[in-house]
C-alpha positions in Angstrom: 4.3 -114.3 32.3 3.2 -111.6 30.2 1.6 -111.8 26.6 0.9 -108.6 25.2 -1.8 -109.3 21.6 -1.0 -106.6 19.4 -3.1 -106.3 16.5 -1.7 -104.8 13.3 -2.9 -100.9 12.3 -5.2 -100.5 9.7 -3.6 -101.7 6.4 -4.7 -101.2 2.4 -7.4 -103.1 1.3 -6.6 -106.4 -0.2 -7.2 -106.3 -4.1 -8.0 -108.9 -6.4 -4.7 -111.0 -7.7 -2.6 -109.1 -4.7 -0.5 -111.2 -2.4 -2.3 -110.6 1.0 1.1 -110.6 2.5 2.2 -107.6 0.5 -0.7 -105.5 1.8 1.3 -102.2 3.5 -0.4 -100.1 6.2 -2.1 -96.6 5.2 -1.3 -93.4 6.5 -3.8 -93.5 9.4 -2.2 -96.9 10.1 1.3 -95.5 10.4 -0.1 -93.3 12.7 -1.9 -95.7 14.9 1.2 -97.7 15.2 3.2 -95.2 16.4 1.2 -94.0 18.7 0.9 -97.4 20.4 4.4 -97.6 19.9 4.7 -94.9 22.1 2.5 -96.5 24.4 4.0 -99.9 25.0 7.8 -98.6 24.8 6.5 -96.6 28.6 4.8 -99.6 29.7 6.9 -103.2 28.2 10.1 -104.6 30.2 13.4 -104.0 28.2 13.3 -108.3 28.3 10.1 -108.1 26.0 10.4 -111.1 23.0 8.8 -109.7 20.5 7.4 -112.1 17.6 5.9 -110.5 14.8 3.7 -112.1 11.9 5.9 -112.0 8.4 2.6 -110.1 6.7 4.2 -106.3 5.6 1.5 -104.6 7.8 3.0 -106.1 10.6 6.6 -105.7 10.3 5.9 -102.1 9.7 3.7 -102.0 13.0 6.4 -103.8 14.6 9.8 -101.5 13.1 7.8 -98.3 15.3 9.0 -99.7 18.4 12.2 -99.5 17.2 13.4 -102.8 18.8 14.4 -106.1 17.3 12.0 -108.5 16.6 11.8 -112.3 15.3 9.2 -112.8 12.5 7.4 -116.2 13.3 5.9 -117.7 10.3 3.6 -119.0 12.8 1.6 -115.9 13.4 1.1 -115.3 9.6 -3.0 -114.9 8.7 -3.5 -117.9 8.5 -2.4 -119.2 11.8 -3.8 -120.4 14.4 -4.4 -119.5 18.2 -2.7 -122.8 19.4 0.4 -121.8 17.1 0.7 -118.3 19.0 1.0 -119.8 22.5 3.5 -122.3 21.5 5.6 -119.6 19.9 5.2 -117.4 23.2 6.1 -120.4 25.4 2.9 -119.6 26.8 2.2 -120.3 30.0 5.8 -121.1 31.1 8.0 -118.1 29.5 10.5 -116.7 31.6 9.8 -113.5 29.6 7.1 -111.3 28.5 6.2 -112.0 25.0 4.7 -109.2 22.5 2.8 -110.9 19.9 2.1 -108.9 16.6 -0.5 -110.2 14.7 -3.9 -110.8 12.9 -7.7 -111.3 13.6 -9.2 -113.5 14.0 -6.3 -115.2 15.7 -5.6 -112.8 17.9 -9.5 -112.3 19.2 -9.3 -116.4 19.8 -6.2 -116.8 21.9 -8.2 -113.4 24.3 -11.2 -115.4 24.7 -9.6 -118.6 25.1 -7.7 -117.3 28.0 -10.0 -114.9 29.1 -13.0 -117.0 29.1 -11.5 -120.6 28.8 -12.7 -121.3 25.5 -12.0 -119.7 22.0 -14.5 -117.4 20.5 -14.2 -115.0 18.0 -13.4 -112.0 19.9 -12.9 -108.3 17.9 -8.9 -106.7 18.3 -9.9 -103.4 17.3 -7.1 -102.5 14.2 -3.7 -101.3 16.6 -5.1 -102.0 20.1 -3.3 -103.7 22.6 -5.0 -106.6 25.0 -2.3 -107.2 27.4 -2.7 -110.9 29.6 -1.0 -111.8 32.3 -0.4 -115.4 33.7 0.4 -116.2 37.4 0.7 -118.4 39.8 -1.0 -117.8 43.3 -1.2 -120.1 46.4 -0.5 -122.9 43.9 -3.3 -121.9 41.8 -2.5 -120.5 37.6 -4.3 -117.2 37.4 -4.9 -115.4 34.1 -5.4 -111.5 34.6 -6.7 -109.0 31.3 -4.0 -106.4 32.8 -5.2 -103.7 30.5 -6.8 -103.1 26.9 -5.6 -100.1 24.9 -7.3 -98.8 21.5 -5.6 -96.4 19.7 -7.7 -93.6 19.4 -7.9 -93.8 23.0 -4.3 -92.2 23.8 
């Protein structure tokens, strides 16, 4: 199975009284999620779930796919790593799943399968970790099949 973390681009700062959820992305981020966008459409199976935190900055990361999506209260900021694999069905999903979400969520479900334990590992604003799960010679395998920042591309 494939999970591809997708963190959200860079949003507007949160200001005092503001609903965090409301918080839009900036031009830059607009930018950065397209380009991504752009990345991933060449790279993700047509089968792709995508789930997509119900925070504004994501949704507006997710809609430059230009796919459907579900939004998954479960991958709002406040979340937790835990919540994101059960909404991915991860490690049994017959699919791969693209998760949009936040820090430091995002950085804790990495390390946990990465490294077998959560930590609080940085998602750069827009980049991409992309895990994949296997099984080999009846052994489960976890591979970090790539890592994309966007001012890399």
């Amino acid at each position: 199975m494939d999970l591809i973390l997708w963190r959200h681009a860079e949003a507007f700062e949160l200001r005092e009284l503001e609903d965090d959820l409301a918080r839009g992305l900036t031009p830059k981020g607009e930018r950065q999620a397209q380009r991504m966008a752009e990345w991933l459409s060449q790279r993700m199976a047509h089968t792709t779930r995508i789930l997509v935190s119900p925070a504004l900055r994501c949704q507006q990361t997710a809609k430059t796919l230009g796919k459907k999506f579900k939004t998954s209260p479960e991958l709002a900021p406040d979340g937790n790593g835990e919540a994101v694999l059960k909404a991915a069905r991860w490690p049994d999903g017959s699919e791969p799943v693209l998760v949009i979400g936040h820090q430091p969520t995002l950085g804790l479900v990495a390390s946990f399968l990465l490294a077998d334990m959560p930590q609080v590992w940085t998602i750069k604003k827009a980049a991409v970790w992309w895990i994949r799960g296997r099984q080999r010679e009846g052994e489960s395998q976890v591979i970090l099949q790539a890592v994309q920042a966007p001012d890399c591309l």
